[in-house]
MDTraj code that builds the backbone (N, CA, C; nanometers):
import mdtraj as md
import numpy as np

residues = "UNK UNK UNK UNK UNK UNK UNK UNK UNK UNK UNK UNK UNK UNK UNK UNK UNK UNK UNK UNK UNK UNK UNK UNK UNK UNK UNK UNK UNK UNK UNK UNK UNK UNK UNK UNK UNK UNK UNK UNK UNK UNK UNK UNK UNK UNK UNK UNK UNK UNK UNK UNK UNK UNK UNK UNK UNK UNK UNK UNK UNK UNK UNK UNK UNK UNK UNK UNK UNK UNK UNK UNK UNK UNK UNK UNK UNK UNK UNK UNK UNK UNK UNK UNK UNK UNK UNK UNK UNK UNK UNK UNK UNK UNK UNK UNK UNK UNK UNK UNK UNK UNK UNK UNK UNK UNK UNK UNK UNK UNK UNK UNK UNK UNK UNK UNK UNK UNK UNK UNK UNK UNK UNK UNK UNK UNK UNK UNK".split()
xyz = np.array([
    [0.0836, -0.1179, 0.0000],
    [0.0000, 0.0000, 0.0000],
    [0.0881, 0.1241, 0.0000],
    [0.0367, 0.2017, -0.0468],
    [0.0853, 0.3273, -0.1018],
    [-0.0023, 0.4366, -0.0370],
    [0.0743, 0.5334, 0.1142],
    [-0.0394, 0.5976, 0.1887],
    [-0.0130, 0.7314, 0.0180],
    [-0.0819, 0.8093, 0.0093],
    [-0.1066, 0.9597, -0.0676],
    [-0.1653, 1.0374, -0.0068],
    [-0.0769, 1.1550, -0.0201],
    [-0.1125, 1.2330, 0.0347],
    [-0.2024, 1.3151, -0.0570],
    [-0.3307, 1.3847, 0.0659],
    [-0.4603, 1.4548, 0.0131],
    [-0.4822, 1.4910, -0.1268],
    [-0.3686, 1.5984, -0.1337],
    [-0.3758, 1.6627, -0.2588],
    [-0.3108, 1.5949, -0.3450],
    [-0.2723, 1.4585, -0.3506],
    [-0.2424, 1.3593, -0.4671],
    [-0.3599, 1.3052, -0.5172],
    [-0.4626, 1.2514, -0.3984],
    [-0.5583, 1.1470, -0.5034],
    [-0.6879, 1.2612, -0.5498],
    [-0.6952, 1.2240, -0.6726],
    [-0.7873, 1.2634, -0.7117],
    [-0.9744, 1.2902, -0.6314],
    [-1.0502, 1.3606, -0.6529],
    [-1.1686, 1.3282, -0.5365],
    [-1.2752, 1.1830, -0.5646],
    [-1.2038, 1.1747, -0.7152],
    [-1.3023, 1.0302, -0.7673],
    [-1.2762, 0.9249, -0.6562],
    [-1.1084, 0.9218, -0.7015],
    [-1.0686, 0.8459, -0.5937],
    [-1.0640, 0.8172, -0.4770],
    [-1.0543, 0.9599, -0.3834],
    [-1.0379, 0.9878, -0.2549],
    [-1.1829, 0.9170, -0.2084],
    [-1.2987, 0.9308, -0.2417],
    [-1.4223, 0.9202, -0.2229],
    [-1.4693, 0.7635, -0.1827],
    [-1.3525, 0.6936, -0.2427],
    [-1.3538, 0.5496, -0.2495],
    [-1.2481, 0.4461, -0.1914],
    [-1.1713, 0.5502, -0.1121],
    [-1.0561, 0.3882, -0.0733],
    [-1.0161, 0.4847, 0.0929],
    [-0.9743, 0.3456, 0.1092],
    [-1.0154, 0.3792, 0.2662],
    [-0.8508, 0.4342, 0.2753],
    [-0.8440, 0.5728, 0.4199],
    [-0.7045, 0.5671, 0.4593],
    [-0.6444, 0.6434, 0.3194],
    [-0.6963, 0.7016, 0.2627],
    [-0.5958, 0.7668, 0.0897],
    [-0.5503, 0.6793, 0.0429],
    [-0.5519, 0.5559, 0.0620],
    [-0.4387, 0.4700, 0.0022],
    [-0.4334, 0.4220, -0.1708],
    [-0.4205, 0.4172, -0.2349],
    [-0.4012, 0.3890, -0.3599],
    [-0.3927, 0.2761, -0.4365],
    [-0.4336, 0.2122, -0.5456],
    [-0.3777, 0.0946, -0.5737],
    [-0.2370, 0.0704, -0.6722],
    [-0.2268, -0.0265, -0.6371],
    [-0.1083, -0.0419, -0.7589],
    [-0.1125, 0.0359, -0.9083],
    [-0.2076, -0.0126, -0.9480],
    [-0.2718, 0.0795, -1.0948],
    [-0.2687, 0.2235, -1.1036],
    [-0.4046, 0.2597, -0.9631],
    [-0.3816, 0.4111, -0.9391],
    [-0.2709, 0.4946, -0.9283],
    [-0.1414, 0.3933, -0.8515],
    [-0.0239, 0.4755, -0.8441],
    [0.0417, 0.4933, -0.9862],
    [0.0713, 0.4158, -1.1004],
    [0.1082, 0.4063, -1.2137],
    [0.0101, 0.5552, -1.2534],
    [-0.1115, 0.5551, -1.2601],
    [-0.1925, 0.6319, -1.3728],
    [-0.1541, 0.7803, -1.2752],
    [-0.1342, 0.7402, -1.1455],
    [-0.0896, 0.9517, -1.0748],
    [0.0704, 0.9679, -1.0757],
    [0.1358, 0.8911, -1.0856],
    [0.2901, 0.9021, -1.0925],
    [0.3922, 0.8931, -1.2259],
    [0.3488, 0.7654, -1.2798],
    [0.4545, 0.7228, -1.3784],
    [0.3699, 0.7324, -1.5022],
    [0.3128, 0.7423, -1.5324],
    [0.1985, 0.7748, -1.6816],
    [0.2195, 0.8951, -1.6651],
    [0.1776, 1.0266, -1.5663],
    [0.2591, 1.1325, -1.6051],
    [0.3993, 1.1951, -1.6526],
    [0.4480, 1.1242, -1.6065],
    [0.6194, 1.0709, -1.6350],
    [0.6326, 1.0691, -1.7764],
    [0.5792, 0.9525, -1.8184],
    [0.6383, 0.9027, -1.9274],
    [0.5855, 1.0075, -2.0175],
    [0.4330, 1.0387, -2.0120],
    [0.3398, 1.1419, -2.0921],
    [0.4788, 1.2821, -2.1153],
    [0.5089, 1.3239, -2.0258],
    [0.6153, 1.4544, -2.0308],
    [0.7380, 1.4172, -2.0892],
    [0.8135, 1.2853, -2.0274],
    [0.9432, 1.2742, -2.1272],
    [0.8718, 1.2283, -2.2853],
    [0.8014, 1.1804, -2.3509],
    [0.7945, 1.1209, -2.4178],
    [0.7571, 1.2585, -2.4968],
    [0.7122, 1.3534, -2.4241],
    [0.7049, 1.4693, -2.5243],
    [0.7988, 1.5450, -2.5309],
    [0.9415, 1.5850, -2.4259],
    [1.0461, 1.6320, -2.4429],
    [1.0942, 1.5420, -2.5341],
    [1.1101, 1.4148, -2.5521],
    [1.2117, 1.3216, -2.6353],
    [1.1387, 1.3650, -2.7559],
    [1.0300, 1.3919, -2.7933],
    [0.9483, 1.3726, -2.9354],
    [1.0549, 1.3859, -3.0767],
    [1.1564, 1.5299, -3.0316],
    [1.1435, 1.5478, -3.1369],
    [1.3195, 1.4783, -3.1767],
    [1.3474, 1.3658, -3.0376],
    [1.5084, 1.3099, -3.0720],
    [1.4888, 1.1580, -3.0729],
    [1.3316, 1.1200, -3.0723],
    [1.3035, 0.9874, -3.0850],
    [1.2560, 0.9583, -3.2239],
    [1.3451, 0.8426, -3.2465],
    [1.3713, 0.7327, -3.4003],
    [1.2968, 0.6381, -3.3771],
    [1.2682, 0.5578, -3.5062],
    [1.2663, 0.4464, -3.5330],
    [1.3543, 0.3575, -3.4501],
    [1.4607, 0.3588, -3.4559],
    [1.5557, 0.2671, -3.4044],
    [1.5751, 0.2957, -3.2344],
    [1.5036, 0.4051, -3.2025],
    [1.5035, 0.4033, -3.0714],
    [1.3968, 0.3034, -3.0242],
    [1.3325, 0.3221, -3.0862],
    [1.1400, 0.2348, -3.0484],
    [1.2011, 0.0820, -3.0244],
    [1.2841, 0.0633, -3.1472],
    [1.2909, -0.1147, -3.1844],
    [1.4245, -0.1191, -3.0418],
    [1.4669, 0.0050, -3.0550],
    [1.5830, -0.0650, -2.9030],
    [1.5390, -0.0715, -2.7519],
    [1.3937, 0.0335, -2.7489],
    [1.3663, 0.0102, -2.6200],
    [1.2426, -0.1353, -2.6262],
    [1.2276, -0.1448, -2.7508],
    [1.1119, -0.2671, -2.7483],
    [1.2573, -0.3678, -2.6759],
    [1.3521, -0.4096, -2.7234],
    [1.4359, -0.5270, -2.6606],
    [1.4505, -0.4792, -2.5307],
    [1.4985, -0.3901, -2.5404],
    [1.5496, -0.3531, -2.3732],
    [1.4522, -0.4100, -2.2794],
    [1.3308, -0.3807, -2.3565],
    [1.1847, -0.4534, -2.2461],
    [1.1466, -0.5665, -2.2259],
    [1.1821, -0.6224, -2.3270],
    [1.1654, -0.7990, -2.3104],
    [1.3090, -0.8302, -2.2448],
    [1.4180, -0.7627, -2.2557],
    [1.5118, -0.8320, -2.1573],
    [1.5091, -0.7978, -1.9751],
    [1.3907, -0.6850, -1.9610],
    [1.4003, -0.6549, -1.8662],
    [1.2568, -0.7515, -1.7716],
    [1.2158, -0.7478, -1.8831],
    [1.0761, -0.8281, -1.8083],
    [1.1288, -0.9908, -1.8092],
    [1.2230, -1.0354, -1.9244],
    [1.2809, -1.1699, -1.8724],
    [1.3757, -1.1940, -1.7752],
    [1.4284, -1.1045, -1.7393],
    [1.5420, -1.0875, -1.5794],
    [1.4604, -1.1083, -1.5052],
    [1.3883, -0.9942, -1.5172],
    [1.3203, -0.9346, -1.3547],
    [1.1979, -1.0163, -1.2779],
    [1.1208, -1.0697, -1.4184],
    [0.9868, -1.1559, -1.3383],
    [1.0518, -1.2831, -1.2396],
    [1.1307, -1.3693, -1.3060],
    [1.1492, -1.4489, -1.2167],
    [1.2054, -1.4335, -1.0886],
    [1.3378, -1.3832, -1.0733],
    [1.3718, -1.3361, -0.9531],
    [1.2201, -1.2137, -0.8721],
    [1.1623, -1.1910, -0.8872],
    [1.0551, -1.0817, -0.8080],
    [0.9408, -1.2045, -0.7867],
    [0.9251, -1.3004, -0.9024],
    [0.7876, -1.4266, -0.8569],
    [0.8451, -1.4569, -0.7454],
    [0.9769, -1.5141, -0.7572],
    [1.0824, -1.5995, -0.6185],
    [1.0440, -1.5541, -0.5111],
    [1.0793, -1.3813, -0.4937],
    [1.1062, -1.2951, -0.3611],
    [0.9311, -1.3213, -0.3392],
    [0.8593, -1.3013, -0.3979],
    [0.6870, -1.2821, -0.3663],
    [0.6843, -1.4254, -0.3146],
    [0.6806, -1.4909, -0.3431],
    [0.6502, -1.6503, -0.3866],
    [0.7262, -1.6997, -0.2133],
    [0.8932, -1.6822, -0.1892],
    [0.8997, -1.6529, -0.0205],
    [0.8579, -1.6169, 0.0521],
    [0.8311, -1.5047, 0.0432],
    [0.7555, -1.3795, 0.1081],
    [0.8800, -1.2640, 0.1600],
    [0.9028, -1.2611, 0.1076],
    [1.0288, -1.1746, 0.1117],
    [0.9798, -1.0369, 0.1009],
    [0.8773, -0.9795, 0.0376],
    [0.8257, -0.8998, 0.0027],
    [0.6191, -0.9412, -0.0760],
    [0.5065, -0.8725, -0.0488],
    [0.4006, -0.9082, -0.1244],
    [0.3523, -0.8064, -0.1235],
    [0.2141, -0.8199, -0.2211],
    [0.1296, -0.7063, -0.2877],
    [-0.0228, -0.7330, -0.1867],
    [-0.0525, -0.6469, -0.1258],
    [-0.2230, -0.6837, -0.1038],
    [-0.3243, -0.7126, -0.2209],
    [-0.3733, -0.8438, -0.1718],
    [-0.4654, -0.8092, -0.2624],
    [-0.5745, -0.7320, -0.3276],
    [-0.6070, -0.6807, -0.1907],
    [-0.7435, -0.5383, -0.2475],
    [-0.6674, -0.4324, -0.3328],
    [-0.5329, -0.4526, -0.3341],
    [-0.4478, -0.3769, -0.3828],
    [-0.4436, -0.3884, -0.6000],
    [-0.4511, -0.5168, -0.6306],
    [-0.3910, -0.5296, -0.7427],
    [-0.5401, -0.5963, -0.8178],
    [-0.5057, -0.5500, -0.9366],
    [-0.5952, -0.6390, -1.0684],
    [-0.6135, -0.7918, -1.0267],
    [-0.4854, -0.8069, -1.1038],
    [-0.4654, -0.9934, -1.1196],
    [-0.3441, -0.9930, -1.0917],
    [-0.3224, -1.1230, -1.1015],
    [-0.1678, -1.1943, -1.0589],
    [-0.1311, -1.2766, -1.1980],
    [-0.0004, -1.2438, -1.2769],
    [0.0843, -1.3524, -1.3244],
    [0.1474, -1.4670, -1.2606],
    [0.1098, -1.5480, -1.2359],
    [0.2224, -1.6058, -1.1228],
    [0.2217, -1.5421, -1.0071],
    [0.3141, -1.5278, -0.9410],
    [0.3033, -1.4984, -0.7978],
    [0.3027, -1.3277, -0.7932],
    [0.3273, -1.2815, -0.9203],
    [0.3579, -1.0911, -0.9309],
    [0.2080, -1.0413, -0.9953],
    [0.1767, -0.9027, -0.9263],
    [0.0581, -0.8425, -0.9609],
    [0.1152, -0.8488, -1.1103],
    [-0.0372, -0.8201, -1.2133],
    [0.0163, -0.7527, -1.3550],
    [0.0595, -0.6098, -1.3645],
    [0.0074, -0.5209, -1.2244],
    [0.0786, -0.4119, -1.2060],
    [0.2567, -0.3951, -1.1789],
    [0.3124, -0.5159, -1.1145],
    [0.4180, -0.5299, -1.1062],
    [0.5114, -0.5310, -1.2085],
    [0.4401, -0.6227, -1.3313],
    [0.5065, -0.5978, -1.4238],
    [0.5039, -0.4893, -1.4961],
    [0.4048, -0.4135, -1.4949],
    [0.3937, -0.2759, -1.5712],
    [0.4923, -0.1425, -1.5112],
    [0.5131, -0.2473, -1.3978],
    [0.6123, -0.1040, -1.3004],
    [0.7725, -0.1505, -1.4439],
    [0.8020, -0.2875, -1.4295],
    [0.9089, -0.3064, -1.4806],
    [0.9255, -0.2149, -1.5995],
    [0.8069, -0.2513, -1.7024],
    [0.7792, -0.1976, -1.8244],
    [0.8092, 0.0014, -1.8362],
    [0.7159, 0.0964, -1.7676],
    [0.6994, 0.1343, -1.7169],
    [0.8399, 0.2545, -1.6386],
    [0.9222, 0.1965, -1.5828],
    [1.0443, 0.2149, -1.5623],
    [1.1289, 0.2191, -1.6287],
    [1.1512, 0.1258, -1.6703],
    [1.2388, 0.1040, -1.8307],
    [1.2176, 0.1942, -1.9309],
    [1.0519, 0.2408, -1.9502],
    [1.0279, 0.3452, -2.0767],
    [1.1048, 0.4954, -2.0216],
    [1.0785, 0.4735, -1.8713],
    [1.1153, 0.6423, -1.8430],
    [1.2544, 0.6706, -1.8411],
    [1.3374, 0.5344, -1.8055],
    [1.4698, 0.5563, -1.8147],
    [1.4997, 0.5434, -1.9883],
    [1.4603, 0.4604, -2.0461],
    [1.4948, 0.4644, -2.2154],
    [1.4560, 0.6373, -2.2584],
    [1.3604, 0.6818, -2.2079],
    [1.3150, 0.8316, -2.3116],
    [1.4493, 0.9061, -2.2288],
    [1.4973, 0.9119, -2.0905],
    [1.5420, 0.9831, -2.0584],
    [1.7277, 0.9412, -2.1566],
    [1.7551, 0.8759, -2.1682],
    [1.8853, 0.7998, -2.2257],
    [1.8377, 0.8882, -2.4112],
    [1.7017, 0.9152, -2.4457],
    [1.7064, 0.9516, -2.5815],
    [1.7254, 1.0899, -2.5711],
    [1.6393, 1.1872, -2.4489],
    [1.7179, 1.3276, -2.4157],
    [1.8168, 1.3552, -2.3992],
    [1.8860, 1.3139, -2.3182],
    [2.0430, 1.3305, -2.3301],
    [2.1454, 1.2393, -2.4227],
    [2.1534, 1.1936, -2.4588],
    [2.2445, 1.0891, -2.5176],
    [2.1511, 1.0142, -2.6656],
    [2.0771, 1.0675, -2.7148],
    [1.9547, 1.0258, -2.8729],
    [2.0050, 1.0885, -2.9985],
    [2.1027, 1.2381, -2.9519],
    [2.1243, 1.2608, -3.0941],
    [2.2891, 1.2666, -3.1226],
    [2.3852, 1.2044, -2.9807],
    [2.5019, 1.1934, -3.0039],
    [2.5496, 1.0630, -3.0691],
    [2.6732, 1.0989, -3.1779],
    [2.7519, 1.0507, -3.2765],
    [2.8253, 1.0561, -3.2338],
    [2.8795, 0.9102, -3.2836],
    [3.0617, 0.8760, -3.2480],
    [3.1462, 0.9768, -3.3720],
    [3.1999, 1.0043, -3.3416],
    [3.2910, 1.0660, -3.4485],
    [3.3510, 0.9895, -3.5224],
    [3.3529, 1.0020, -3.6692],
    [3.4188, 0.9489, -3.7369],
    [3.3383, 0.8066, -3.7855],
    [3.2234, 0.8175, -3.7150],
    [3.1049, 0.6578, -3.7918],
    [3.0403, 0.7391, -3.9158],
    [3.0835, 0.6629, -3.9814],
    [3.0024, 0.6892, -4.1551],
    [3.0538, 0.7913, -4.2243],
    [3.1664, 0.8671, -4.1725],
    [3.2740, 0.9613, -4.2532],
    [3.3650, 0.8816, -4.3321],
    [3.3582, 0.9507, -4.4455],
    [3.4637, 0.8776, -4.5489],
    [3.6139, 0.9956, -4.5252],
    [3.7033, 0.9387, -4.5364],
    [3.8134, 1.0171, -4.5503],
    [3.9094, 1.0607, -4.6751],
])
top = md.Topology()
chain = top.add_chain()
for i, resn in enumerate(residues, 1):
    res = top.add_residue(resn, chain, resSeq=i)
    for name in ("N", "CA", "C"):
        top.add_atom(name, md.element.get_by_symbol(name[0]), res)
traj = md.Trajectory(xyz[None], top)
């Protein structure tokens, strides 16, 4: 659980969950969907083609690392999700869990295309 504070949850929301607390989902759609919504519009105008197809891998290698080791830790109890908390479960991880992975990865990939999207090695594709 995720306490929020007042002026975070919305009044739709506030109106409906006990304690401010938030769900997994809700926190994605008030935190990190704004996120990505803003870098993805600073990156707009230094994001490629070939950026898309590199953060598409980056994501399947991150969601094939990360699920198993995080099912494990859940699956111990090393760490868990409430359930009034989450959608559904893959396995032992909310599907919100994985969207955090997903999710994370996009905000760090757009941020890697703002700074570092339109630098060249010197001397790639110069003829001499």
């Amino acid at each position: 659980m995720f306490p929020s504070p007042p002026f975070l949850v919305p009044p739709l929301l506030s109106n409906r969950l006990p304690s401010t607390c938030v769900t997994y989902l809700e926190f994605h759609l008030l935190f990190n969907l704004p996120a990505i919504i803003l870098l993805g519009w600073m990156a707009r105008k230094r994001l490629r083609a070939e950026h898309l197809r590199w953060i598409a891998a980056v994501l399947g290698i991150v969601v094939a690392f990360t699920y198993p080791w995080d099912s494990w830790a859940v699956g111990e109890g090393i760490w868990g999700f409430g359930e009034d908390r989450v959608l559904f479960r893959v396995g032992n991880l909310p599907i919100e869990e994985i969207g955090f992975f997903v999710l994370e990865t996009i905000v760090v990939a757009l941020l890697v295309v703002m700074f570092l999207g339109g630098a060249r090695q010197s001397g790639a594709g110069e003829k001499k």
